[in-house]
Each structure stands twice: as structure tokens, then as C-alpha cells.
C-alpha positions as CSV (number, residue, x, y, z in Angstrom):
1,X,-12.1,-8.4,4.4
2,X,-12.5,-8.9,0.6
3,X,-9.5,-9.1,-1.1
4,X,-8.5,-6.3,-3.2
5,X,-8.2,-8.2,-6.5
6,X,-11.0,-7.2,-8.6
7,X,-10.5,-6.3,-12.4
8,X,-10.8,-2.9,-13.7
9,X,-12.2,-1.0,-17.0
10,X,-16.0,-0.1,-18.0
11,X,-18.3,2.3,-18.5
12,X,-20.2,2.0,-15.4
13,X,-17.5,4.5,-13.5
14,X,-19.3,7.3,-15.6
15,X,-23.0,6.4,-15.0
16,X,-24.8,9.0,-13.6
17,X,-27.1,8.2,-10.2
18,X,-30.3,9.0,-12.9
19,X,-29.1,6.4,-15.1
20,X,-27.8,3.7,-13.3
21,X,-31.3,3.6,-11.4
22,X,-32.5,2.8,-14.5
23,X,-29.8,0.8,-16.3
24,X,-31.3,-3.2,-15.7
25,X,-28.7,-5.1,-13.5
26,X,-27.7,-8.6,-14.2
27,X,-31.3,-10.2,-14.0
28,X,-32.6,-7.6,-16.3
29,X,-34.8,-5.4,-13.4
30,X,-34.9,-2.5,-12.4
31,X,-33.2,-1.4,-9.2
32,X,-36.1,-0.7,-7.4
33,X,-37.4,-4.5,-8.0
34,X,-34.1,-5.8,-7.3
35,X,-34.6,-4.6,-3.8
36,X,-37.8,-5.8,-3.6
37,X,-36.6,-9.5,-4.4
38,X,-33.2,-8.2,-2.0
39,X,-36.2,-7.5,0.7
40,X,-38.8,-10.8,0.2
41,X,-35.6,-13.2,0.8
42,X,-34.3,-11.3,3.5
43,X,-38.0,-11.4,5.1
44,X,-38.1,-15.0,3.9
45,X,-35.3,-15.4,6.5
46,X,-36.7,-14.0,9.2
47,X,-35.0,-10.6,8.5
48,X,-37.8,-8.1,10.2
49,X,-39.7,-5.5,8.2
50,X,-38.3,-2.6,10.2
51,X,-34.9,-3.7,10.1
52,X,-35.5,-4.0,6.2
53,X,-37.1,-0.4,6.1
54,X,-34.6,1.3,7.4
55,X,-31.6,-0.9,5.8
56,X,-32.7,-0.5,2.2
57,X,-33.5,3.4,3.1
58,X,-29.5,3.6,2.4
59,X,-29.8,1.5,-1.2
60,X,-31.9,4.4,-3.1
61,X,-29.8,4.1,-6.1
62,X,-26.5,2.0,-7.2
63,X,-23.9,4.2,-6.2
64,X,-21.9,5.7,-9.1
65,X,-18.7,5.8,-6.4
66,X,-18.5,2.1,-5.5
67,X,-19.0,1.6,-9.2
68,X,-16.1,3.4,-10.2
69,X,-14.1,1.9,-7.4
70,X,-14.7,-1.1,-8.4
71,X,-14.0,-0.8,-12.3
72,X,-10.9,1.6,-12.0
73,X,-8.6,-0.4,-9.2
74,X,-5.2,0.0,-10.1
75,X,-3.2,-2.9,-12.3
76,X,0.1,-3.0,-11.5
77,X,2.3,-5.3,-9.7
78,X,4.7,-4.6,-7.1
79,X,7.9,-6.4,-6.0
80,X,8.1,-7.6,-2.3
81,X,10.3,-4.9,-1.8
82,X,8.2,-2.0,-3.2
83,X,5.3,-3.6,-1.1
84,X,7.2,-3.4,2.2
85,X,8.2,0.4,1.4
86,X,4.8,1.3,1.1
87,X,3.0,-1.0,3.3
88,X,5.9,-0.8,6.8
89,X,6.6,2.7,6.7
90,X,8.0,4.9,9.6
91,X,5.3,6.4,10.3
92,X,3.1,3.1,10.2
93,X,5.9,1.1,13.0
94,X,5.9,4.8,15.3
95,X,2.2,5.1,15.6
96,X,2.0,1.2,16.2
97,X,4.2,1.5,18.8
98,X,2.3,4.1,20.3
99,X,-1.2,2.5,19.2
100,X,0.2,-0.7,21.2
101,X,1.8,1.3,24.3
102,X,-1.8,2.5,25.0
103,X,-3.9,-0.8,24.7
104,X,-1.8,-3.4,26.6
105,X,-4.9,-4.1,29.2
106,X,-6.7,-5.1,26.1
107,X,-4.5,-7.1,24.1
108,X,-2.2,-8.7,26.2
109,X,-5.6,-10.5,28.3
110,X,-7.1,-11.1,24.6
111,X,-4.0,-12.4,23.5
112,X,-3.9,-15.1,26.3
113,X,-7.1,-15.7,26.0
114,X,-7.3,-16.6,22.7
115,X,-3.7,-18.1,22.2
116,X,-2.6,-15.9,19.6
117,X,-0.1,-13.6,19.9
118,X,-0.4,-9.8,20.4
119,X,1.9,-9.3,17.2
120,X,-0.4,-10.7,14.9
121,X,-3.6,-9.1,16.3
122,X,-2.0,-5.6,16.1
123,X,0.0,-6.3,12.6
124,X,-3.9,-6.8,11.4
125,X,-5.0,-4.3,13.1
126,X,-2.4,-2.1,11.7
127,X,-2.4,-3.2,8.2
128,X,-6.4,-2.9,7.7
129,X,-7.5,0.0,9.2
130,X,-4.0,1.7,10.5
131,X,-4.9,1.0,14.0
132,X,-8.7,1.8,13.6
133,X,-8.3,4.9,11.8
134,X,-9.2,3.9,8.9
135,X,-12.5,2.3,8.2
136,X,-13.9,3.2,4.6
137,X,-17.1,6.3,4.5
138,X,-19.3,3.8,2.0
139,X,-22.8,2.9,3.6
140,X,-22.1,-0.9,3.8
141,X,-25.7,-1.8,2.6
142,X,-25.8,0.6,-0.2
143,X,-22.1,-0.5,-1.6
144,X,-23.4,-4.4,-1.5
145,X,-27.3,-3.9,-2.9
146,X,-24.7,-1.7,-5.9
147,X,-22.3,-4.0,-6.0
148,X,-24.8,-6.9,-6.1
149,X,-27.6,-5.7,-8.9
150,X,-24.4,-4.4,-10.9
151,X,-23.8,-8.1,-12.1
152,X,-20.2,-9.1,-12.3
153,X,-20.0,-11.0,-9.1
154,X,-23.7,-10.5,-8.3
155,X,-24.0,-14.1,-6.4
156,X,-21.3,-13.1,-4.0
157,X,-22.5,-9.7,-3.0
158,X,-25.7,-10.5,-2.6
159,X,-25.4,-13.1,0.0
160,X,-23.2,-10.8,1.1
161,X,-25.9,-7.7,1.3
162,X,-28.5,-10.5,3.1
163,X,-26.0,-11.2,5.4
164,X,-25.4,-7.6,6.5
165,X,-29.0,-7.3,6.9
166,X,-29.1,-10.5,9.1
167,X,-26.1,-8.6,11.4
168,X,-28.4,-5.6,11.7
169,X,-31.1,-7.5,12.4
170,X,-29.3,-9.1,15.3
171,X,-29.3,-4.9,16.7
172,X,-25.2,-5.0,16.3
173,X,-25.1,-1.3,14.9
174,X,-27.8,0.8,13.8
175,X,-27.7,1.2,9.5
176,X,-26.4,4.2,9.1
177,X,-23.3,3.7,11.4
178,X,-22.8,0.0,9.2
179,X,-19.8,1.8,7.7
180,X,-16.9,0.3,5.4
181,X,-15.4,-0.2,2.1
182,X,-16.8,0.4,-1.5
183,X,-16.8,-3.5,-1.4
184,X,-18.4,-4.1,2.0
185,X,-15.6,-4.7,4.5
186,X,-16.8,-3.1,7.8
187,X,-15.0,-1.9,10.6
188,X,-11.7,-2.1,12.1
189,X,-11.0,-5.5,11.1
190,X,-12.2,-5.0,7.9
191,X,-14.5,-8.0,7.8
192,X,-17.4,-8.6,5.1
193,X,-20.4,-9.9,6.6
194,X,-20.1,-13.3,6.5
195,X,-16.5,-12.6,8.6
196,X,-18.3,-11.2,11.0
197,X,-21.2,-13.9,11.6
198,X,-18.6,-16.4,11.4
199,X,-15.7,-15.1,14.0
200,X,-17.1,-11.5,15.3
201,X,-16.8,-11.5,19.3
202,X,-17.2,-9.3,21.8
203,X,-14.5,-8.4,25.0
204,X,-15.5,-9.5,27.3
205,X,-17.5,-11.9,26.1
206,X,-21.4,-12.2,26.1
207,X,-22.1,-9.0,24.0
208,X,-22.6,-8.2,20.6
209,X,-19.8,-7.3,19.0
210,X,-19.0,-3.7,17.6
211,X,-15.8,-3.8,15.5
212,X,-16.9,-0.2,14.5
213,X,-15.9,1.2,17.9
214,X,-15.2,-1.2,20.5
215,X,-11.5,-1.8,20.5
216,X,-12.1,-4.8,22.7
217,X,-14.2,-6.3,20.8
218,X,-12.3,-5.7,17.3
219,X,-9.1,-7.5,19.1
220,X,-11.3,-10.4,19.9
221,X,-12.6,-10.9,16.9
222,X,-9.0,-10.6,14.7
223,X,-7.9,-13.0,17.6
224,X,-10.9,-15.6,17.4
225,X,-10.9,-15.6,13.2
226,X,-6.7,-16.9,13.9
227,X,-7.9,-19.1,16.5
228,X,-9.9,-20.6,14.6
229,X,-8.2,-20.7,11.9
230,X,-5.3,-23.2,13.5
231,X,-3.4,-20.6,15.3
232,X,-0.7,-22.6,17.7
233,X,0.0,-20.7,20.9
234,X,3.7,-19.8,21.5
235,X,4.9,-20.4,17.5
236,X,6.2,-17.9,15.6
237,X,5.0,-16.9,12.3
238,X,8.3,-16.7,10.8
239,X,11.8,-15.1,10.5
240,X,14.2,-13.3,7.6
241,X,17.0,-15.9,7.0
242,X,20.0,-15.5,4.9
243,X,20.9,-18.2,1.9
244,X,23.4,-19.7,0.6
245,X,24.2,-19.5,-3.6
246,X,24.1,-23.1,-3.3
247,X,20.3,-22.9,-2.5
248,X,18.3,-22.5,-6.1
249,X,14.8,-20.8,-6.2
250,X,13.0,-24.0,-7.6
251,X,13.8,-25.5,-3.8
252,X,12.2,-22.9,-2.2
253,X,8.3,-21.9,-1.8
254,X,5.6,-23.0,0.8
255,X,4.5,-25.9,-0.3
256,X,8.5,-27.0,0.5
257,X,8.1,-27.5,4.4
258,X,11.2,-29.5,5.8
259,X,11.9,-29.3,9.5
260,X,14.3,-26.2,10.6
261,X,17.3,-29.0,10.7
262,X,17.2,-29.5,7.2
263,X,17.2,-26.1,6.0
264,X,20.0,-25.4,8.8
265,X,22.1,-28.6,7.0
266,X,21.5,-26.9,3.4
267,X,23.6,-23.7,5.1
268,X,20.2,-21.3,5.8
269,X,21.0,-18.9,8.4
270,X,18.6,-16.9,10.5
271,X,19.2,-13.1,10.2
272,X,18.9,-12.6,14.0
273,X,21.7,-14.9,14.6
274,X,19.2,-18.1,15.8
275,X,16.6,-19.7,14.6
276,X,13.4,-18.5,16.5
277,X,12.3,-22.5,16.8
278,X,13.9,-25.4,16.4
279,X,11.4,-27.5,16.7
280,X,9.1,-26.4,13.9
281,X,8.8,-27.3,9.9
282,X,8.9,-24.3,7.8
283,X,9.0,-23.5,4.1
284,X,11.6,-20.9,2.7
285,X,9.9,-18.2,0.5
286,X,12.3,-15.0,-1.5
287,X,9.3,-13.4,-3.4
288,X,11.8,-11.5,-5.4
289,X,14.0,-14.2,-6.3
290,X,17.8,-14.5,-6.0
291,X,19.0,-11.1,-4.5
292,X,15.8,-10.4,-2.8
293,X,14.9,-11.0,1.1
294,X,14.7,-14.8,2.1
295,X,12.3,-15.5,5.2
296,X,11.3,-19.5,6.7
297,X,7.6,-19.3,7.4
298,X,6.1,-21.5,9.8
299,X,2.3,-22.8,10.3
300,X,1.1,-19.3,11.6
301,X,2.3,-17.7,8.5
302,X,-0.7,-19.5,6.8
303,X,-2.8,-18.9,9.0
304,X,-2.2,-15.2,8.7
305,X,-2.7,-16.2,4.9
306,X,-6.1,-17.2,5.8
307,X,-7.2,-14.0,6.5
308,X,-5.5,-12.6,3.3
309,X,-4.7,-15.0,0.8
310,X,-1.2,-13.0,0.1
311,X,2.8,-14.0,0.9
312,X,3.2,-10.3,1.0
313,X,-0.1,-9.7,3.5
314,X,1.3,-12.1,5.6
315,X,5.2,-11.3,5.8
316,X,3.9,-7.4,6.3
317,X,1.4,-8.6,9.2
318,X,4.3,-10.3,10.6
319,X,7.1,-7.5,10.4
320,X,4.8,-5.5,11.8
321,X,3.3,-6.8,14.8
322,X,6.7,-7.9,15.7
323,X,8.0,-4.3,15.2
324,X,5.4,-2.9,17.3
325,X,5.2,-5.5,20.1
């Protein structure tokens, strides 16, 4: 799951394969003996030869593609409310609805298992692969060993490439089915490597886990990563509320958590007509300022954050999955 935030600009989009197999990455080396240091760590760490072979097979070349993705992402900023127009369409809610209808013996025994509720699993879900539709076509090794010898955040990527090796290594997928983004998120869930050593699981439990294909196992693992991320069981994540004028911007924000009383006393409303908790603290967030949609976010708001360090991540995840469950 790495964030989408990188910069954009530079030549490297317009390198030709020829070239950029030639063109010295960060260290100064070659390609080729970039993956030759890539391969004696990884056999350093107990990676095996074959598993190396047939990895780097895939890493020829830097790919001119995840290059270019990764210089020319888009910079512009969008309001909450253009985000929610593109991000919670129709069509997204109506074939959530129907993703859900059809996997209830899966998520409703993973969500109890777990403790975390079904909405979040599926607004994830939804949100990173559009219900496992989605995955990315890049060669997850050969977008990391690029991404990696091309230098800007070569530390990163590379421990994230070793990583990646380690998980094929461990006979999770075969290499050429390790498929993702330009930038190394694999599989429904969209997690990079270290993601999916950390919280990958498998449904039932005892496997290894295949969040390529097994929808089983790519609820467990969305549900253990907010387990273990401080998920409480039977909280919300939040609500849309209405303000007052009286309440000013500079109150607001999530590092303002007063308990629902106290918001309630300042004149806050809840938009469904009660407050979904009573008992919790909360922070008020309006990412578009006066005018703009108001919601109280509660702890499992942040830890929806933790998978996506975003206000607007996290309120879509939420809309979502409570639209579609």
C-alpha cells in the first residue's frame, strides 16, 4: 500500500529500455551489478538461489513504464468534495453492494473473528482494488529492482524488492503471478511487501496467504492489519454531523478529541438524527472549511488512517463500507 504521494518531473519518463540499462543508478553501477549486489544480500539472507533465478529473470532492465509513472503523477489538489465525487460513485456503492451480497460466508465469520467490522474490510477492499478487480499488470519485482537502482528513494525500494524476494521465497506465489502497482503494491489489498510480512493471513488460518486470488485470505489480512492496528470491536468509525455558526474552524481537527457530550453541549448535531455513540471521544473534522461537510471521527477513523495516512482515505473507506453493508 504505498501512498500515492510521490513528486513528478524528469527525464527518466523518456529513457529508452537500451539506455536506462546503461544509465548508472544511484550508486553509480550498472544495472546488471546492481542486481548482482540486489542478489548477494538477498542470498546473504537466506533467500535461495532458485528463488533468486527466477525472481530477477523479471528485472532484465529498469522499466521505462514504472519510470514514467513515477515522475509524471498528477499535481493537483482536490477538495473533499471533488474527492468523494470521484472516489464514492454510483457505480462504485452498486457493485459494492453486489460485491458484498455474494461474500457474506466470508466476511461476516472474518469480521467476528477479527473484531473489525465488515464495513471497513469491504470500504478497503473497495477503495484499493474496486473489489479485487483491480490489481496493477507491473511485475512486482521488476517495478521495485527499477524503482530501487533509479535512486530517488532507492533505500526504501530496495528493502522493499529484498522483501518481495523473501515472500517468494516462503512459495506464497510463483514470480510471475507477483503482480501489482508501478510502485510495488501487490494484490487486492494493495500491500507492499513489508505489509504483507507484517499482517498477511490466510482464511482459514494455517496457510499461506494469497491476497492475489484468495478472497478469504485478502479479507483476513485487511481485517488482521486493523486489528492490529488498535481496531475496538463494536465502535464506529465516525458520522456526518451538522454545526452550528457558532462553532469556528480553528476548534475543530483531530487532534481536538472531547467526549460526544461536549460537542453535543457546543450545539453539534448528528445528520442521522443520533449520535451513533455516546460513549466515545471524537474529534470534528470539515476538510473544506465553513460550508463544507462536517463529520466527528472516532478511534477507528485513525486507525483506518493507518493504513492510508489521509482524512479523505479514511472518511471514503468509511462512507463506503457503510454504504455497502
Amino acid at each position: 500500500m504505498l501512498r500515492r504521494t510521490l513528486l513528478a518531473g524528469g527525464l527518466a519518463a523518456f529513457v529508452t529500455p537500451a539506455l536506462a540499462a546503461r544509465s548508472p543508478g544511484a550508486g553509480g553501477s550498472s544495472y546488471a551489478a546492481f542486481l548482482a549486489g540486489v542478489r548477494r544480500e538477498a542470498l546473504a539472507q537466506g533467500v535461495s538461489a532458485a528463488t533468486l533465478s527466477s525472481a530477477l529473470a523479471l528485472a532484465v532492465e529498469p522499466n521505462p513504464k514504472v519510470l514514467k509513472a513515477d515522475r509524471h503523477q498528477p499535481e493537483f489538489t482536490l477538495t473533499w468534495a471533488q474527492y468523494k465525487d470521484r472516489v464514492l460513485t454510483e457505480t462504485k456503492i452498486a457493485n459494492g453492494l453486489d460485491a458484498v451480497a455474494g461474500r457474506t460466508q466470508l466476511l461476516d465469520p472474518i469480521s467476528a473473528t477479527y473484531g473489525v467490522s465488515k464495513g471497513a474490510i469491504a470500504g478497503i477492499w473497495g477503495l484499493e482494488s474496486a473489489y479485487g478487480v483491480h490489481m496493477g499488470t507491473f511485475h512486482v519485482i521488476d517495478a521495485l529492482a527499477t524503482l530501487a537502482y533509479d535512486g530517488r528513494r532507492s533505500s526504501f525500494f530496495r528493502s522493499e524488492l529484498l522483501k518481495s524476494l523473501v515472500i517468494l521465497d516462503q512459495g506464497a506465489i510463483a514470480p510471475v503471478q507477483m503482480l501489482g502497482s508501478y510502485a510495488g503494491a501487490m494484490g487486492q489489498p494493495q500491500f507492499m511487501p513489508s505489509a504483507y510480512l507484517r499482517y498477511a493471513a490466510s482464511y482459514p488460518a494455517g496457510g499461506r496467504s494469497d491476497i492475489w486470488h484468495n478472497e478469504g485470505d485478502v479479507f483476513a489480512s485487511i481485517a488482521n492489519y486493523l486489528a492490529r492496528c488498535g481496531w475496538q470491536q463494536g465502535q464506529p468509525w465516525g458520522e456526518e454531523v451538522v454545526l452550528p455558526a457558532s462553532v469556528t474552524q480553528d476548534q475543530l481537527g483531530r487532534s481536538r478529541v472531547k467526549p460526544v457530550s461536549w460537542w453535543a453541549q457546543l450545539g453539534v448535531r448528528p445528520r442521522a438524527g443520533h449520535f451513533a455513540s455516546m460513549q466515545q471521544d471524537g474529534a470534528v473534522i470539515r476538510p473544506d472549511g465553513p460550508g463544507g461537510e462536517a463529520f466527528l471521527v472516532y478511534h477507528n477513523f485513525n486507525v483506518i488512517r493507518r493504513y492510508n495516512p489521509s482524512d479523505f482515505y479514511a472518511l471514503a473507506v468509511g462512507l463506503l463500507g457503510d454504504a455497502i453493508t
